[in-house]
C-alpha positions in Angstrom: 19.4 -14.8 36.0 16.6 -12.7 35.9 18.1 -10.5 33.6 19.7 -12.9 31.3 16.0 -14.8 30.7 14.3 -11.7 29.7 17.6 -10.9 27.4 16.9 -14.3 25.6 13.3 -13.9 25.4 13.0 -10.4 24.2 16.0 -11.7 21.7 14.2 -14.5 20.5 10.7 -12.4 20.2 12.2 -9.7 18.2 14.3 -12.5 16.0 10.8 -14.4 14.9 9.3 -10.8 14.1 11.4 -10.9 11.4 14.2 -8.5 9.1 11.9 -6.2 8.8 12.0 -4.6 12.0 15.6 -4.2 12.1 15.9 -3.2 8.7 13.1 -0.6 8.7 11.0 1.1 11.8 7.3 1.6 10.3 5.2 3.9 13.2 3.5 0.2 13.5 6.9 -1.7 14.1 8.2 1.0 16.5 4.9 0.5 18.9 5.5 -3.1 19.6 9.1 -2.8 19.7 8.7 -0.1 22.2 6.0 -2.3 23.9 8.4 -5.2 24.5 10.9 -2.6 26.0 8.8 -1.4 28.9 7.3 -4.8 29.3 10.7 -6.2 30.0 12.1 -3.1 32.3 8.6 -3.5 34.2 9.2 -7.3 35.0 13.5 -7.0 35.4 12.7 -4.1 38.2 10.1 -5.5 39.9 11.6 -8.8 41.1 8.1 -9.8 43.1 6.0 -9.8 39.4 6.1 -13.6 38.3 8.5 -13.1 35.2 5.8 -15.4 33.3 3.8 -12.1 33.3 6.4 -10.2 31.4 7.0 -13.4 28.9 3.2 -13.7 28.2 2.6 -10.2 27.1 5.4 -10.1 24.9 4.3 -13.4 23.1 1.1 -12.2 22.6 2.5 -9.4 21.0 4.7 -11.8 18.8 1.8 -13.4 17.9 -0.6 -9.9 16.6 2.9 -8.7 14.8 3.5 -11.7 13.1 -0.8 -11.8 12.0 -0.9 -8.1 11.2 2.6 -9.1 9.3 0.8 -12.0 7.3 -2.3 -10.1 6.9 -0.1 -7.1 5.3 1.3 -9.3 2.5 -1.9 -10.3 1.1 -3.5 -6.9 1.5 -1.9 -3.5 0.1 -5.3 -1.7 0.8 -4.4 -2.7 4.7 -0.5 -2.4 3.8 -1.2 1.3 3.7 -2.7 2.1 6.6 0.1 0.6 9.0 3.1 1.8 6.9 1.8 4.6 4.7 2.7 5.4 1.2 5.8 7.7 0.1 5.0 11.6 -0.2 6.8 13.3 -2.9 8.7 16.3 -0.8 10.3 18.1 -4.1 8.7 18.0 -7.6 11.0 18.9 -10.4 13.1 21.6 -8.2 10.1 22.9 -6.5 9.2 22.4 -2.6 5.3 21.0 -1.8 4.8 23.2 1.3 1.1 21.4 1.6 2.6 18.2 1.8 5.6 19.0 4.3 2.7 20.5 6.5 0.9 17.4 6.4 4.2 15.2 6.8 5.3 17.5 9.9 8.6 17.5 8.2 10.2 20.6 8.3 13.4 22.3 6.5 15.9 21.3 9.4 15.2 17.9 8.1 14.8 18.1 4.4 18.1 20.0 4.8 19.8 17.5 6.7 19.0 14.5 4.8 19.7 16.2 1.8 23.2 16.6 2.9 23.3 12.8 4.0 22.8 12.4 0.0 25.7 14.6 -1.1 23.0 17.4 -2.2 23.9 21.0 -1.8 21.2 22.8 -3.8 17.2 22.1 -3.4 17.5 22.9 -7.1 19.3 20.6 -8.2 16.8 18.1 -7.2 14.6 16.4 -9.5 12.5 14.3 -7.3 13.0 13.7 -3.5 10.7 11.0 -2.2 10.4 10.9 1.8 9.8 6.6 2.3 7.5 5.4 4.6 10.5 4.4 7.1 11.5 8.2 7.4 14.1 7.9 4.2 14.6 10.5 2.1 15.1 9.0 -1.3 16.8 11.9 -3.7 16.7 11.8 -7.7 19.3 14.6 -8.9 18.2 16.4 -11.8 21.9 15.4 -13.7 20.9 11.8 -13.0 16.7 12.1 -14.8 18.3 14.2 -17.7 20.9 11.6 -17.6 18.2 8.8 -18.2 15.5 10.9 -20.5 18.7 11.2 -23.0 19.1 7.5 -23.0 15.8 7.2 -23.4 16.1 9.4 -26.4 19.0 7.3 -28.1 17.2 4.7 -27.7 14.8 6.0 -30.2 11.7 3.2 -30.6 13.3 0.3 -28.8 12.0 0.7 -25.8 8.7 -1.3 -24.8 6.7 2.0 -23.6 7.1 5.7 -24.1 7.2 6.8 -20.5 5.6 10.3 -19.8 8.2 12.8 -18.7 5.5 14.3 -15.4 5.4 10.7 -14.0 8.8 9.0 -15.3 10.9 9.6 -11.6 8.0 9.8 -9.4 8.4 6.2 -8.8 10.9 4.5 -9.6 10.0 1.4 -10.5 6.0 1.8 -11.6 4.6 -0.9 -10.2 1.7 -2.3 -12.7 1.0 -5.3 -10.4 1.6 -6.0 -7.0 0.1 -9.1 -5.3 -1.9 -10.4 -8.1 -4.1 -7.2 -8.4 -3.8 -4.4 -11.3 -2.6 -1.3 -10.0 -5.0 0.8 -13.1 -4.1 4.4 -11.1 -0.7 3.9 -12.3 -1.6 2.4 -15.6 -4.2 5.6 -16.5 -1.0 7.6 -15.7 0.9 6.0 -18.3 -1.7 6.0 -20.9 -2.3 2.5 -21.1 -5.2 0.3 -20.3 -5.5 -3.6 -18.8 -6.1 -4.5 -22.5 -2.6 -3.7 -23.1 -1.4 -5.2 -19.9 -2.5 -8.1 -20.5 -1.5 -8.6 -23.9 2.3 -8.1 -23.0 1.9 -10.3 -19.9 0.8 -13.3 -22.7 3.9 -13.0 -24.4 5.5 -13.4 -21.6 3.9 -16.7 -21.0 1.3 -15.3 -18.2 -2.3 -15.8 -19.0 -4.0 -14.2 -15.3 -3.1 -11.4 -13.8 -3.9 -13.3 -10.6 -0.4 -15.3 -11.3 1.8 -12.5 -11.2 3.3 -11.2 -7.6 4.8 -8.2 -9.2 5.3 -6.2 -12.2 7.0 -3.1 -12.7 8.2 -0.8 -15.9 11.4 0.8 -15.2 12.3 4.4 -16.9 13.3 2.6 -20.6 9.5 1.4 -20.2 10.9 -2.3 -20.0 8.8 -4.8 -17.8 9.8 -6.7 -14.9 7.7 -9.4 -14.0 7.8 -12.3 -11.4 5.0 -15.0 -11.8 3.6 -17.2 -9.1 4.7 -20.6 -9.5 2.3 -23.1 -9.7 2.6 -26.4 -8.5 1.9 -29.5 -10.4 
């Protein structure tokens, strides 16, 4: 019975954490979740603890996941320092040593998980972006020639000439994330809030503050989702 209660509880904790944990393992997520683990071996082996001392510590750390969680959302400055930001592992074909070094990430596992992605030669990789959950996202140099000839038939229809260093390094750019301008990424693509907010207006969007996101994809099309106001 024992057993069976701290099965439900730890089921239930772990199910009002969220998708996110299941779906991806930040160094933040993997703590707690290894936190809840020992807490409930602890109180299922020794049967003399009162089990409410194994239920309280994991509901306290329910409750500090689910406010860092919140507190996340609204911040990206505070976003990064629990889960990181991507590190770009291969740039047009070439290794970053520095960065692997950093990253602890050796070849063992940049071979490996290029394998997992159907890639048989570093140089035939364009970009390869290890995620902040551990994922080595792979852009195959067929695949960004692929889209800079598109890009090229398209000729002057496309809504922004995308320089060709930064046009795979993230895929999408994001312009605006959480109501706040990302300008690193606009100075990278040449263009200024000015221009920003002049596309955003004919859109219908007068404040940066009302968008969540916004992101320009390869074609330099814009994506944007607006926060909807209530009347």
């Amino acid at each position: 019975m024992r057993t069976l209660l701290i099965y439900l509880v730890v089921f239930l904790v772990m199910r009002f954490m969220g998708k996110r944990e299941i779906g991806k393992l930040s160094v933040f997520d993997l703590v707690i979740s290894v936190m809840i683990a020992e807490i409930a071996v602890f109180i299922i082996e020794d049967t003399k603890r009162p089990i409410w001392e194994g239920i309280l510590p994991m509901v306290i750390l329910l409750v500090v996941q689910i406010g860092i969680s919140l507190l996340i959302l609204k911040n990206r400055t505070i976003r990064k320092v629990f889960d990181g930001k991507p590190s770009i592992i291969i740039a047009k074909g070439k290794l970053d040593r520095e960065v692997m070094k950093k990253q602890r990430y050796n070849l063992d596992d940049l071979l490996l998980q290029l394998r997992e992605n159907n890639i048989q030669n570093v140089a035939d990789v364009e970009f390869a972006i290890l995620e902040t959950s551990g994922k080595l996202s792979v852009i195959e140099k067929d695949s960004a020639d692929g889209k800079q000839d598109e890009k090229k038939e398209e000729g002057k229809s496309g809504d922004v000439a995308i320089p060709s260093k930064y046009r795979f390094e993230i895929l999408p750019i994001p312009l605006i994330m959480d109501g706040k301008v990302q300008d690193e990424n606009l100075q990278k693509l040449e263009k200024t809030r000015f221009w920003l907010k002049n596309v955003l207006q004919e859109k219908g969007v007068h404040d940066f503050k009302d968008v969540f996101l916004c992101t320009i994809d390869y074609k330099g099309k814009l994506f944007v989702d607006a926060v909807r106001k209530s009347h």
